[in-house]
C-alpha angles and dihedrals in degrees: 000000000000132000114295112213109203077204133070089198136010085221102100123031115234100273093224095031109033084220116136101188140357114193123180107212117202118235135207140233098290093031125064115230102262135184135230125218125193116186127178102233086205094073115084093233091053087088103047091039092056087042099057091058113115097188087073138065131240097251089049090054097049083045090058091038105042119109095222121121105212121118107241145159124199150166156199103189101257093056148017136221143169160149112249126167128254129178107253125260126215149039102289102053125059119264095251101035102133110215138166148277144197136219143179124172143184118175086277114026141056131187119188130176145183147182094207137047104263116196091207096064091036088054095053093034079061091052103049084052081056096054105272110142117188109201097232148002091262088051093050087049094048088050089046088054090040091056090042090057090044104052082047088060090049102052084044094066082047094058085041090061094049075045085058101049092046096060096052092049090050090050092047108047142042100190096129083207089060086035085063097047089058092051094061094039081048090046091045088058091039092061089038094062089040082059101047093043086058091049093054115031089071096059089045083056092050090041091048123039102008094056100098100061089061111110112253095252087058087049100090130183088241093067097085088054086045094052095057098040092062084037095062095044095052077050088052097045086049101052088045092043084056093048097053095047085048084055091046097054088043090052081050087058099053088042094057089045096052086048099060095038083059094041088052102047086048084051101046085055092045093056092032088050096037098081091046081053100051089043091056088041091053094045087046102068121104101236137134106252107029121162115276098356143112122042097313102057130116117266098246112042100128085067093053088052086046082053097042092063098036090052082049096054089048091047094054088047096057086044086055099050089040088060089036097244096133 
């Protein structure tokens, strides 16, 4: 018999219970029938309503309630909760916003809550609509965690492809305006895989090296494709990590480059510019005596000042190509 939802859309919490959905899932032989909760911790009844369960303990209850954000997963022995990550769901988030869950789970029950819309439950909630049935809380959490890591990766090779286009642009062009702009599309990369490292890493932790104090019935046949899944997307975030920071240092480059040519063709007209400078300066001051002033100057002294700092522009020139600096 397949999966019965209590709910026709995840779209509206229940208004008395704050619950958004309650499926009884059907077992096998090796597996009891178990149900599956989702509450919306942002409703005032969600508390009270997780609190009244008697299938869970007390330290599973303040797990699914609490308002920390760290991801987690811990036990007593007899049950298992957590905070994992999900990307959001929903209009008024953006598309990659990486928010929280919540989970706690006995052998037949699992309780899950957010205060945000999360693509990843919704998704499953959608399939086993459709006539997926996991064998087990633990299974429907691995293959949370699993879809989580998959739609990373995806979104990596998304990232990989605006990688793509930004080293070609960086190869092909010199214009320091359109330098700039690749710098923030770069940075902006840069802080998404930060972000995606940190929601990760922790779950890897928990896959990896916390696996062994789960109790056996947590411990699902599904955990070993789940940890290299998450394996291969933190492989992913790190070798794209690497190749943005590569682009960055190689923007910096032409940066640098299009800086001191600036600098030294400001610097060429100042010293090129500096004797005529000197020469008007010099004509300019109102003093008795000056060269070629006064009644009984040449008539064309001006000329001969026009000629002064002329011959003293060519002759800083030659001084600079002498020394190569031109």
């Amino acid at each position: 018999m397949p999966p019965q939802p209590m709910t026709e859309s995840p779209a509206e919490a229940n208004s008395s219970t704050g619950l958004f959905w309650e499926i009884a899932i059907p077992g096998s032989p090796t597996n009891p029938d178990w149900e599956w909760s989702h509450f919306d911790l942002i409703h005032a009844q969600t508390k009270a309503s997780i609190e009244q369960s008697a299938a869970l303990p007390q330290f599973a209850k303040a797990v699914v309630t609490a308002a920390d954000d760290s991801a987690r997963i811990v036990t007593d022995g007899s049950a298992v909760a957590g905070v994992l990550p999900a990307y959001s769901h929903g209009m008024d988030q953006e598309k990659y916003d990486i928010v929280l869950w919540r989970f706690a789970m006995v052998p037949d029950r699992l309780v899950t809550a957010r205060r945000h819309p999360t693509r990843t439950l919704v998704t499953i909630w959608q399939a086993i609509n459709d006539g997926l049935a996991p064998s087990g809380p633990a299974a429907l959490v691995e293959q949370a965690i699993a879809q989580f890591a998959r739609e990373v990766r995806s979104r990596l090779a998304s990232l990989s492809t605006q990688l793509d286009a930004l080293e070609e642009g960086l190869l092909n062009q010199h214009d320091t305006g359109r330098l700039a702009d690749t710098g923030k599309r770069l940075g902006a990369i840069r802080r998404e895989t930060v972000r995606l490292r940190r929601a990760l890493a922790p779950i890897y932790r928990m896959l990896h090296d916390d696996a062994d104090e789960l109790p056996d019935w947590a411990r699902c046949k599904e955990h070993d494709a789940t940890d290299r899944i998450v394996h291969g997307a933190i492989d992913d975030i790190v070798a794209l990590s690497e190749r943005a920071r590569s682009l960055q240092d190689e923007l910096a480059t032409h940066l640098t480059e299009e800086t001191n040519r600036r600098l030294y063709l400001v610097s060429m007209v100042t010293a090129l510019a500096l004797p005529a400078t000197f020469i008007t300066g010099f004509f300019g001051m109102n003093t008795r005596g000056l060269l070629w002033s006064g009644d009984s100057a040449p008539a064309h002294g001006t000329l001969f000042a026009l000629g002064a700092c002329i011959a003293a522009v060519l002759t800083m020139l030659g001084i600079l190509r002498w020394k190569k600096l031109l």
